[in-house]
N, CA, C, O and CB atoms as a CASP TS submission, in Angstrom:
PFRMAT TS
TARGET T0000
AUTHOR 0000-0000-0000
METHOD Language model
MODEL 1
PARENT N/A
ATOM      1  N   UNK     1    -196.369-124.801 111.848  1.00  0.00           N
ATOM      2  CA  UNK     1    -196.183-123.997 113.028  1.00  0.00           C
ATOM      3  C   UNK     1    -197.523-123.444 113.501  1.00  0.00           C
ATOM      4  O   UNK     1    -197.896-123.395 114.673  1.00  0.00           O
ATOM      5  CB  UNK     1    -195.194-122.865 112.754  1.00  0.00           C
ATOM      6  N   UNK     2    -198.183-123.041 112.438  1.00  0.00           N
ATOM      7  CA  UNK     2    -199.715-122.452 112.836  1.00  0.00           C
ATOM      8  C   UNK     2    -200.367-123.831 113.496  1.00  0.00           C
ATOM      9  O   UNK     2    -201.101-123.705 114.476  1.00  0.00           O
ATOM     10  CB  UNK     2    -200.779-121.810 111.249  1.00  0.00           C
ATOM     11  N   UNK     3    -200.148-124.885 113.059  1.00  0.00           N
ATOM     12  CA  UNK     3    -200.985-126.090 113.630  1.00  0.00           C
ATOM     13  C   UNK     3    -200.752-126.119 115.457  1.00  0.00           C
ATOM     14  O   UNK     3    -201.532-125.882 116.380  1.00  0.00           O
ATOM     15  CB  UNK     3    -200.313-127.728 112.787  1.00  0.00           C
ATOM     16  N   UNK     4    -199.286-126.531 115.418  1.00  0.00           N
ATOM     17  CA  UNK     4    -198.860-126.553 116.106  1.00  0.00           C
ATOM     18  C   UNK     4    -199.380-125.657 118.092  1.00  0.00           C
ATOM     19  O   UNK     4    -199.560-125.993 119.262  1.00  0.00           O
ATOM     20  CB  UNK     4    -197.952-126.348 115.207  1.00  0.00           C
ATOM     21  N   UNK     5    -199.386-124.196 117.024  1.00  0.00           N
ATOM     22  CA  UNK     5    -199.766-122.986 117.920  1.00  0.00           C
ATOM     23  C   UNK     5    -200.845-123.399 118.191  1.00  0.00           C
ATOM     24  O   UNK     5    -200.954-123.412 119.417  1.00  0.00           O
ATOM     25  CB  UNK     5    -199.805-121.573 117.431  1.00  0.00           C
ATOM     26  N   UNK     6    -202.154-123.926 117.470  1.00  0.00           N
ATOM     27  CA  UNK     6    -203.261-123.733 117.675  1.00  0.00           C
ATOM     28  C   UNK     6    -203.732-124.784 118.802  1.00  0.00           C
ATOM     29  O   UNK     6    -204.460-124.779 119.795  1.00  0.00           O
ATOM     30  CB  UNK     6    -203.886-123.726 116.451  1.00  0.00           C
ATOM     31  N   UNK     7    -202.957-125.642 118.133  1.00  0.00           N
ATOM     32  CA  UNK     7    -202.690-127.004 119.666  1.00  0.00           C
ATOM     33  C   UNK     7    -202.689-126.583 120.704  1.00  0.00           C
ATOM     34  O   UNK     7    -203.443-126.833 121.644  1.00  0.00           O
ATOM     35  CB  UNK     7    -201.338-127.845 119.910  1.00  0.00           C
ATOM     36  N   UNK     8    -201.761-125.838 120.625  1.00  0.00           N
ATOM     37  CA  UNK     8    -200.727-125.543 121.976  1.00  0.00           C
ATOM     38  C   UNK     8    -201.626-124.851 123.031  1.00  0.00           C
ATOM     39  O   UNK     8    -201.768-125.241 124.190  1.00  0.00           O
ATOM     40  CB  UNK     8    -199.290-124.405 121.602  1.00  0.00           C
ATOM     41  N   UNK     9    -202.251-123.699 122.429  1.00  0.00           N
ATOM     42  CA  UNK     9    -203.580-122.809 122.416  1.00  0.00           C
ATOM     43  C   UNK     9    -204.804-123.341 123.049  1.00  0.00           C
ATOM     44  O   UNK     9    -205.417-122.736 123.928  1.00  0.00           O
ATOM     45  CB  UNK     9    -203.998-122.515 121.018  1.00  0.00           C
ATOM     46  N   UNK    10    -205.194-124.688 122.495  1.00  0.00           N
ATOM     47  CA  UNK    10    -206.347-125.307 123.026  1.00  0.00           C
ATOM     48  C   UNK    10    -206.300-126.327 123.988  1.00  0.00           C
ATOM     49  O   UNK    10    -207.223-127.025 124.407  1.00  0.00           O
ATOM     50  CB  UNK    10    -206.996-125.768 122.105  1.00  0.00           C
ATOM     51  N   UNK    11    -204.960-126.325 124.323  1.00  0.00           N
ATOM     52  CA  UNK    11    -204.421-127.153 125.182  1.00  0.00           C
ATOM     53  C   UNK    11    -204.107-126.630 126.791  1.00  0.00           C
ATOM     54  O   UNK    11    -204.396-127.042 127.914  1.00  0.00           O
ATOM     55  CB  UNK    11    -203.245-127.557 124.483  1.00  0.00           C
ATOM     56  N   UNK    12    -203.383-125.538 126.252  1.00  0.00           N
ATOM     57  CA  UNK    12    -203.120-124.684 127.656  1.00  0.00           C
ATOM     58  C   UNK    12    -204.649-124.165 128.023  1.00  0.00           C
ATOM     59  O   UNK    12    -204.988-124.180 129.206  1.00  0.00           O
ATOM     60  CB  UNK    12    -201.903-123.172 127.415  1.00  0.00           C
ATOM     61  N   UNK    13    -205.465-123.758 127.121  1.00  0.00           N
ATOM     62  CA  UNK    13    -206.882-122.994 127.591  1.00  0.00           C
ATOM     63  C   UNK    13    -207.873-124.426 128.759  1.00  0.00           C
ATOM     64  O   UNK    13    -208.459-124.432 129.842  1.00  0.00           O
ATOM     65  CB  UNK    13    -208.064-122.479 125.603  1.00  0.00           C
ATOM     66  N   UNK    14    -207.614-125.196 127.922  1.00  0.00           N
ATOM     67  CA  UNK    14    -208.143-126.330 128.600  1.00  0.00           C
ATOM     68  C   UNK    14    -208.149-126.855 130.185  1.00  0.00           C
ATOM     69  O   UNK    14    -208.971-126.966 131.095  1.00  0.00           O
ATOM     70  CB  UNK    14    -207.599-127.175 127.971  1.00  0.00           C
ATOM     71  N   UNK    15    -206.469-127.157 129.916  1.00  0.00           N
ATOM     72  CA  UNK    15    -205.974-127.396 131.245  1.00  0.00           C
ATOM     73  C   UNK    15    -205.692-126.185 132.206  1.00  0.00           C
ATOM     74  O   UNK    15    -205.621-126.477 133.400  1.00  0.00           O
ATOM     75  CB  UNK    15    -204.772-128.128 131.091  1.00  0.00           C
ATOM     76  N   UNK    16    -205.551-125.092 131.917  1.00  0.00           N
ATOM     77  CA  UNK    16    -205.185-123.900 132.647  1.00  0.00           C
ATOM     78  C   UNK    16    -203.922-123.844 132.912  1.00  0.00           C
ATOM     79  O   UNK    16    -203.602-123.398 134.013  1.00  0.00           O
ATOM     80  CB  UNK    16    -205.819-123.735 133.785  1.00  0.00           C
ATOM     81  N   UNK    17    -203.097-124.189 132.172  1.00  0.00           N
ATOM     82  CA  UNK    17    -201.335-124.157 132.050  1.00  0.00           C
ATOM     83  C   UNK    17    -200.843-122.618 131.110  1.00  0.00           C
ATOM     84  O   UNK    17    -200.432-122.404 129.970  1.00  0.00           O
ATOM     85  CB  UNK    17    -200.693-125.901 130.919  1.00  0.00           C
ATOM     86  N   UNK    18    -200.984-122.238 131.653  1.00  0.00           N
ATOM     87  CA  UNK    18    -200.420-120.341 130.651  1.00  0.00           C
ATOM     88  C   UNK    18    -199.396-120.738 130.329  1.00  0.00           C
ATOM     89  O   UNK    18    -199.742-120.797 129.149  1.00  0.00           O
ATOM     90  CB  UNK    18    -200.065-118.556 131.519  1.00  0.00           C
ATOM     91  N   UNK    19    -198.423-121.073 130.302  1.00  0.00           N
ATOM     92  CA  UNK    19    -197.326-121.784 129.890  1.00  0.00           C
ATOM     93  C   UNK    19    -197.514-121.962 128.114  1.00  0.00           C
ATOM     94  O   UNK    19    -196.929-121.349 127.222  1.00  0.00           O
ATOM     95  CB  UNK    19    -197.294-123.271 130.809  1.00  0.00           C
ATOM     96  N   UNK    20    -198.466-122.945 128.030  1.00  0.00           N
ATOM     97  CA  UNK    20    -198.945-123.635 127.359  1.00  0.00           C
ATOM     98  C   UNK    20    -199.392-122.623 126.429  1.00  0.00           C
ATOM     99  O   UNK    20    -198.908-122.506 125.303  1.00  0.00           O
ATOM    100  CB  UNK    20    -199.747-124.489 127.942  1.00  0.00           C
ATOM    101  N   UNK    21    -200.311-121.891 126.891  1.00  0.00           N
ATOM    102  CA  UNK    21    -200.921-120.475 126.209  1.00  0.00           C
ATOM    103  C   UNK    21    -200.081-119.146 125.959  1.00  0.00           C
ATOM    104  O   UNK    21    -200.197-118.247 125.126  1.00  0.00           O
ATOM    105  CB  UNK    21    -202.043-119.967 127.123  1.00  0.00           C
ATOM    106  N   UNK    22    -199.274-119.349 126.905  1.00  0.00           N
ATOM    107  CA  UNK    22    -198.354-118.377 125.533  1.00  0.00           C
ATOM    108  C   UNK    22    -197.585-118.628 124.893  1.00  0.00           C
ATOM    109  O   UNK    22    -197.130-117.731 124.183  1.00  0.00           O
ATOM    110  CB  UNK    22    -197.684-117.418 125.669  1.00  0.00           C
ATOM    111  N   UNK    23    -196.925-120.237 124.785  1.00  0.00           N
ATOM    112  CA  UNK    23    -196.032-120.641 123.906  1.00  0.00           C
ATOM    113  C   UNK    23    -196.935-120.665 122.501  1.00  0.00           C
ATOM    114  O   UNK    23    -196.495-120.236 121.434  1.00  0.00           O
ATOM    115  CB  UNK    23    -195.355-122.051 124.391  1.00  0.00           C
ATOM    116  N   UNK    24    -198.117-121.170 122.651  1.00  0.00           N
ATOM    117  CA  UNK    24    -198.757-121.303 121.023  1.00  0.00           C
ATOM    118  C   UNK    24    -199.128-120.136 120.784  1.00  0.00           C
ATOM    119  O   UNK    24    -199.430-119.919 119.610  1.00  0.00           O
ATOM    120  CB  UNK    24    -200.045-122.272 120.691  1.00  0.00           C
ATOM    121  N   UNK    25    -199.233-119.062 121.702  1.00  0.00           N
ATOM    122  CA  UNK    25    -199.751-117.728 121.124  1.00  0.00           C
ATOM    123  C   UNK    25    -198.493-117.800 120.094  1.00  0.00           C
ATOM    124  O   UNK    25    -198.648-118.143 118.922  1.00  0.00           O
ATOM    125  CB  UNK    25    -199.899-116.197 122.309  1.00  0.00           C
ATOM    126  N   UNK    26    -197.175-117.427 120.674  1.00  0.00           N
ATOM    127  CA  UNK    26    -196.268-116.922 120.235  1.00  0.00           C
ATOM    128  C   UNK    26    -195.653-117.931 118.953  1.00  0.00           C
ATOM    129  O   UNK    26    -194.791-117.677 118.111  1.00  0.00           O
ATOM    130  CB  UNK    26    -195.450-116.611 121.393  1.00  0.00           C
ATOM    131  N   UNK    27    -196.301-118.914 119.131  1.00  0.00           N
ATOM    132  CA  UNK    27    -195.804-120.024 117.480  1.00  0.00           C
ATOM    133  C   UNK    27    -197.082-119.604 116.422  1.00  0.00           C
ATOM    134  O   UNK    27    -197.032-119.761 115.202  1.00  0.00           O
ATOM    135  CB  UNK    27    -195.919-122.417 117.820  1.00  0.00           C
ATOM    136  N   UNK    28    -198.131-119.088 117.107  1.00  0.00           N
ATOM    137  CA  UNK    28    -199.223-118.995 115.751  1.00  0.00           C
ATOM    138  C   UNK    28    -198.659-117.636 115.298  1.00  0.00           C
ATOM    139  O   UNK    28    -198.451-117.579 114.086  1.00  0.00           O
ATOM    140  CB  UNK    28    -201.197-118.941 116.121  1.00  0.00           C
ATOM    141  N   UNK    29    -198.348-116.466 116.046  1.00  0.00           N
ATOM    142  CA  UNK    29    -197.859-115.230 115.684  1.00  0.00           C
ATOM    143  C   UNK    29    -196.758-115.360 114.467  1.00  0.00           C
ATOM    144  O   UNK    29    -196.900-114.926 113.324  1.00  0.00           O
ATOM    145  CB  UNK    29    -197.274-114.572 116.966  1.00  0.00           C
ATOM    146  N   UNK    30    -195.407-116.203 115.105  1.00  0.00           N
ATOM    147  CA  UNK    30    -194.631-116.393 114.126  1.00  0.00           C
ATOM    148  C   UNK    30    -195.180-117.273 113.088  1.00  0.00           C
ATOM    149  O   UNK    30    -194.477-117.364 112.081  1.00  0.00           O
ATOM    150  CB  UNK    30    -193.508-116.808 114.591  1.00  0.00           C
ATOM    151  N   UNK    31    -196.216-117.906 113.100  1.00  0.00           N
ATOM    152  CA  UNK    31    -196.398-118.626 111.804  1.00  0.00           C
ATOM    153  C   UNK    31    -197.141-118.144 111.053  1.00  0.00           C
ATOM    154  O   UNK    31    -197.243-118.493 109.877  1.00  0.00           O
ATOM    155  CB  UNK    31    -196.779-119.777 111.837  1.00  0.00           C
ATOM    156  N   UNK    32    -197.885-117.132 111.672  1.00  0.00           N
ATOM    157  CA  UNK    32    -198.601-115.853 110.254  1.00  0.00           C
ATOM    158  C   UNK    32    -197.734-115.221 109.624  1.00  0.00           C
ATOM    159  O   UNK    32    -197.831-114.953 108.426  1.00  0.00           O
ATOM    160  CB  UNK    32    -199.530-114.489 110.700  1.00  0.00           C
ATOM    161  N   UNK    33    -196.630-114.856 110.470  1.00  0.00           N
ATOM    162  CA  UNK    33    -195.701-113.832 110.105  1.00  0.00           C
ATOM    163  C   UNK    33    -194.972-114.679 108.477  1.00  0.00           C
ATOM    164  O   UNK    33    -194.730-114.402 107.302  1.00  0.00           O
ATOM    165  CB  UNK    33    -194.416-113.519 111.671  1.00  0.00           C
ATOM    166  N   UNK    34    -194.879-115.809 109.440  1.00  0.00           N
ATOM    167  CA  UNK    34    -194.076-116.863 108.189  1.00  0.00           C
ATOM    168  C   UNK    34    -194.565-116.853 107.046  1.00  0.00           C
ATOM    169  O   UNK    34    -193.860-116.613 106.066  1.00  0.00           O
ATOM    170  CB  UNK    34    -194.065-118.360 108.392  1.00  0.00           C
ATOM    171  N   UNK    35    -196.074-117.154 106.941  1.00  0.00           N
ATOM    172  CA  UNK    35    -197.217-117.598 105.821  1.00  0.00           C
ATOM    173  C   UNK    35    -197.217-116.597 104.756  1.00  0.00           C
ATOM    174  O   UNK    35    -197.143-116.744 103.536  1.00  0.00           O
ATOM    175  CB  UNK    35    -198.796-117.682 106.429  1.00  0.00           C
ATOM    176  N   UNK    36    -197.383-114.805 105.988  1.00  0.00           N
ATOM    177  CA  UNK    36    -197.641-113.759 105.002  1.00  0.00           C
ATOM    178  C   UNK    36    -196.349-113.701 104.329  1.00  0.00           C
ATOM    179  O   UNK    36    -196.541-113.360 103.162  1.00  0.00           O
ATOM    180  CB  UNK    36    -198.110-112.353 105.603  1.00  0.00           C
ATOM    181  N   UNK    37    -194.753-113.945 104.645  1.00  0.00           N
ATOM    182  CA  UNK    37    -193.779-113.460 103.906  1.00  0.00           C
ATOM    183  C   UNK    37    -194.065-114.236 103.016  1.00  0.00           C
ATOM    184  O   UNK    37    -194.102-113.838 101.851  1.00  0.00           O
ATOM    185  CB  UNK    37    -192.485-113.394 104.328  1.00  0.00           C
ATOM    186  N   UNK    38    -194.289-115.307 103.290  1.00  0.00           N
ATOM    187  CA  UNK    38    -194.108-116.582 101.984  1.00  0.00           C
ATOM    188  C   UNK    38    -195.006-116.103 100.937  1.00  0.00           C
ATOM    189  O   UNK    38    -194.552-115.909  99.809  1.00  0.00           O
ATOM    190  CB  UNK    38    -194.663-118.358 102.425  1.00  0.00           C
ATOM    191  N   UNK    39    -196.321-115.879 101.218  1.00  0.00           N
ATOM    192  CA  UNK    39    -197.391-115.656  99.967  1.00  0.00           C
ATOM    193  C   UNK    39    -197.218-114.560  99.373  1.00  0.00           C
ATOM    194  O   UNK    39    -197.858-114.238  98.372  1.00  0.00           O
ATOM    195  CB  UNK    39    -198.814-115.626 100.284  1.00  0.00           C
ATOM    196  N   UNK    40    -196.100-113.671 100.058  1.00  0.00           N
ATOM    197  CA  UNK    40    -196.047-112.224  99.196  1.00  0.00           C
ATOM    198  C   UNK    40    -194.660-112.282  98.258  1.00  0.00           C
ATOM    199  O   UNK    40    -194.280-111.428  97.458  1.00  0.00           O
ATOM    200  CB  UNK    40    -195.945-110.703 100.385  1.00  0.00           C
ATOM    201  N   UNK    41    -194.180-113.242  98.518  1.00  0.00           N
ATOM    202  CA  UNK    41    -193.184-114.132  97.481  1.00  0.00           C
ATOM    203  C   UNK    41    -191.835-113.472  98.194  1.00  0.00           C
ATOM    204  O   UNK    41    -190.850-113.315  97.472  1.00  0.00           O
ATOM    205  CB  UNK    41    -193.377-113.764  95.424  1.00  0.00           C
ATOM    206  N   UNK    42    -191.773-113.134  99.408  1.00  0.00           N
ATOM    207  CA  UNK    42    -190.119-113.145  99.750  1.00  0.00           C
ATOM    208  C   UNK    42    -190.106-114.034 100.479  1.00  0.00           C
ATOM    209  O   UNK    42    -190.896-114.389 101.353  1.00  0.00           O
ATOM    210  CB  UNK    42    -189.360-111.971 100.408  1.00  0.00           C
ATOM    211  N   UNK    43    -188.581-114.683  99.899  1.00  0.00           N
ATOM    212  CA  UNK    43    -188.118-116.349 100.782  1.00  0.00           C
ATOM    213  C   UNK    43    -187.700-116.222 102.125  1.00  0.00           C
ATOM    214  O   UNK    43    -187.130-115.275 102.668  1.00  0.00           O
ATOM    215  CB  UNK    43    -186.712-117.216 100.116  1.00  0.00           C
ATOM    216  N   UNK    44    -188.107-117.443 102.641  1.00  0.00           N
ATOM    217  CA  UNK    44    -188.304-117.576 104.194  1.00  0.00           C
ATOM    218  C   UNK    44    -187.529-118.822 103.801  1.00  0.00           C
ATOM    219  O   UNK    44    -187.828-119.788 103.100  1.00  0.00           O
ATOM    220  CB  UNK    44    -189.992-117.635 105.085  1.00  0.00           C
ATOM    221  N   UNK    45    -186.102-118.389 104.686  1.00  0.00           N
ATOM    222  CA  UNK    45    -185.080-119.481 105.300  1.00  0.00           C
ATOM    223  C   UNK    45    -185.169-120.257 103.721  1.00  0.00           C
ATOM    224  O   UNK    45    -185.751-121.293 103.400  1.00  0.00           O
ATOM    225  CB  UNK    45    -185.733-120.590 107.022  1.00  0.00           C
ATOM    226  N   UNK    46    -184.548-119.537 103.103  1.00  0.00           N
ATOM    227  CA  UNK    46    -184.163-120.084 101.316  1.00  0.00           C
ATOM    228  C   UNK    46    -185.518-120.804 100.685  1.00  0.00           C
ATOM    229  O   UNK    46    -185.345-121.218  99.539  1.00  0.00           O
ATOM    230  CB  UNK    46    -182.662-121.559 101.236  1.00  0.00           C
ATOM    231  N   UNK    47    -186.438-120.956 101.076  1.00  0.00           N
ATOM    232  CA  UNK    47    -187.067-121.044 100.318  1.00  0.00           C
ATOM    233  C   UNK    47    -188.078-119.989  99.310  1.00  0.00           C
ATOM    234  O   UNK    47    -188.297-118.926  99.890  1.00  0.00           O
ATOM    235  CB  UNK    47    -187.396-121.741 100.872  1.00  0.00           C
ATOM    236  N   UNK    48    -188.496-120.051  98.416  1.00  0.00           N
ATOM    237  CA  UNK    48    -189.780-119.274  97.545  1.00  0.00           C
ATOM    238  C   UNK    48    -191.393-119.195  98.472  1.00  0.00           C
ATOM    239  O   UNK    48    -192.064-118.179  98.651  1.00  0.00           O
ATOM    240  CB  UNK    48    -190.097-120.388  95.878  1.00  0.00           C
ATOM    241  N   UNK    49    -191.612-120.186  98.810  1.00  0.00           N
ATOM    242  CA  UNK    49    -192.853-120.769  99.341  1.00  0.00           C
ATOM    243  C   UNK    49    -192.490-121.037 100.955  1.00  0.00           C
ATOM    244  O   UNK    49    -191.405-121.489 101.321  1.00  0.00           O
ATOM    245  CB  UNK    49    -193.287-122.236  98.453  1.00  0.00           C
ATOM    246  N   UNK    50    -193.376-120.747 101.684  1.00  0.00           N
ATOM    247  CA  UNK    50    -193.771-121.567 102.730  1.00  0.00           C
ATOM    248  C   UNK    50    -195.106-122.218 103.173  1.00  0.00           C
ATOM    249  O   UNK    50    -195.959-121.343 103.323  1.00  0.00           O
ATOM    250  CB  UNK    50    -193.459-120.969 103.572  1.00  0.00           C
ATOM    251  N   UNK    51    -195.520-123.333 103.406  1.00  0.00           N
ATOM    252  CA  UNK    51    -196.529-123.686 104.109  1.00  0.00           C
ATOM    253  C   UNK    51    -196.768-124.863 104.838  1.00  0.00           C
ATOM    254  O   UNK    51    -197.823-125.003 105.457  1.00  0.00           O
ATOM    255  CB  UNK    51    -197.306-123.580 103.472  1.00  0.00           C
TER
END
C-alpha cells in the first residue's frame, strides 16, 4: 500500500492530476498506519505481521 501511495504521489505530482495526489496521499497515510500497528505486534485484519 505504501508502494502503491508513493506511485500514486509521483504520478499525480508529475502530471498535475490532484486526483492522483490525494488518493496516494491517503494510501501512504493508511499504510503507515498499517506498518506501525503491525510492528508494534497488534494484528491487522487477522494477521500478527504486516508488510
Amino acid at each position: 500500500m505504501l508502494v502503491l501511495g508513493i506511485i500514486l504521489l509521483v504520478v499525480g505530482f508529475v502530471t498535475g492530476i490532484s486526483i492522483l495526489w490525494t488518493i496516494g496521499l491517503i494510501l501512504v497515510i493508511i499504510g503507515l498506519v498499517l506498518w506501525i500497528l503491525g510492528t508494534a505486534g497488534h494484528a491487522v485484519g487477522g494477521r500478527r505481521h504486516y508488510w
